[in-house]
N, C-alpha and C positions, 0 to 999 in steps of 0.2 A: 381251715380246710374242712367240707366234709362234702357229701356224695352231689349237692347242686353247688359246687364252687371253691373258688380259693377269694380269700378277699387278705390284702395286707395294705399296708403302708410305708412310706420310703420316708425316711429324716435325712436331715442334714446337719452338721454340726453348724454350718456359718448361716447369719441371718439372712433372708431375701433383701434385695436391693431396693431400694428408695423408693422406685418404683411399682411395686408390688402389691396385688391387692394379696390381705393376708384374711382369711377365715378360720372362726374361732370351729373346732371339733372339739368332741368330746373327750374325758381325761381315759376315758375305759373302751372293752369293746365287748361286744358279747362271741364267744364258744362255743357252739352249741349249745346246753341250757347252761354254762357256767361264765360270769362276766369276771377278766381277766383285766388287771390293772398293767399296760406296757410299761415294759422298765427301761424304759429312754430316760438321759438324765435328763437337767432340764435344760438346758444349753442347747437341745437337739429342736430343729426345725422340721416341719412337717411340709416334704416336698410334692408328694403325689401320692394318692390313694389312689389300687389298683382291683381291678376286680377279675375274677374270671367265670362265666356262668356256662352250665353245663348246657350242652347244645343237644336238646334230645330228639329232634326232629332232623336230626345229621344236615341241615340246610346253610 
């Protein structure tokens, strides 16, 4: 989180279905200037990245 946003990510522990396309992300994230390794085990799926961006134009 910092002053333009919240950005995270959602896991799952069970795999996506047969059907699914899956996309490779990256192992890190960055923090404001500090890159931060998530401590997900590794059993954990990557369900939806979420974003929220600051609205400064109140529109």
């Amino acid at each position: 989180s910092n002053f333009l946003g919240t950005k995270f990510t959602v896991y799952d522990a069970q795999p996506p279905h047969a059907g699914a396309i899956v996309k490779k992300s990256r192992s890190s994230r960055l923090v404001g200037l500090k890159q931060v390794s998530p401590r997900v085990p590794a059993g954990n799926y990557t369900v939806a990245h979420i974003s929220y961006e600051l609205n400064v134009l109140g529109a």
